[in-house]
C-alpha positions in Angstrom: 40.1 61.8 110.0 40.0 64.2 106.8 41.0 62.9 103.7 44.6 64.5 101.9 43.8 66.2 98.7 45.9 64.4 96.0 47.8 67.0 94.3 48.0 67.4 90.3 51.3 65.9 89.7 50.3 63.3 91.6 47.5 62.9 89.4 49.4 63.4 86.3 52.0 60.6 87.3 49.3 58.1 88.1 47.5 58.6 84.8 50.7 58.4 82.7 51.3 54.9 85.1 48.3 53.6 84.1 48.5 54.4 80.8 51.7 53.0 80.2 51.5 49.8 82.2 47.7 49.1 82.1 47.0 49.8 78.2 44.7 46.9 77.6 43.0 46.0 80.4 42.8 46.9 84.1 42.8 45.0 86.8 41.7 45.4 90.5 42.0 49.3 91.9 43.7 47.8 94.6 46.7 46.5 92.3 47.2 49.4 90.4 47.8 51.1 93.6 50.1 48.9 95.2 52.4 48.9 92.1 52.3 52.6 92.1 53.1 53.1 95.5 56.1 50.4 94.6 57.2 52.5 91.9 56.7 56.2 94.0 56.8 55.4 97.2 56.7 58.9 98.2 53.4 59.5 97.3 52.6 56.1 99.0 53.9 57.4 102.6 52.3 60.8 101.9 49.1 60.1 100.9 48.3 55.9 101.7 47.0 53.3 100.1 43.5 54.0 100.9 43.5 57.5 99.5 45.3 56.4 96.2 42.6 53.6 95.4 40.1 55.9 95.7 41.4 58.1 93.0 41.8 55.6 90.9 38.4 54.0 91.4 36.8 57.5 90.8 38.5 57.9 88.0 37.4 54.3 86.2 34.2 55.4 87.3 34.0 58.5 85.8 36.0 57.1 83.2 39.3 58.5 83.1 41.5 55.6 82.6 
């Protein structure tokens, strides 16, 4: 099955999310992405669960948030 391509606003919203709930520490990918798919849950039927954890476990990889 081919993966969706997040879009940038997408992007933009999860990163402000994070930043503005998550300042000090962050917990498991998985978490972060359930509460933002509770808080946009458009993005969570467009895109998944799966798709949106992977984001944001690339980007604490690569150290984005």
């Amino acid at each position: 099955m081919p993966q969706l391509k997040i879009s940038e606003p997408v992007l933009d919203d999860l990163g402000r999310f994070i930043s503005k709930n998550y300042s000090n520490y962050l917990p498991n990918s998985l978490l972060i992405a359930q509460a933002f798919i509770l808080k946009y849950q458009d993005y969570g039927r467009e895109f998944g669960l799966s798709a949106i954890n992977k984001v944001i476990e690339d980007g604490i990889m690569c150290g984005l948030f």
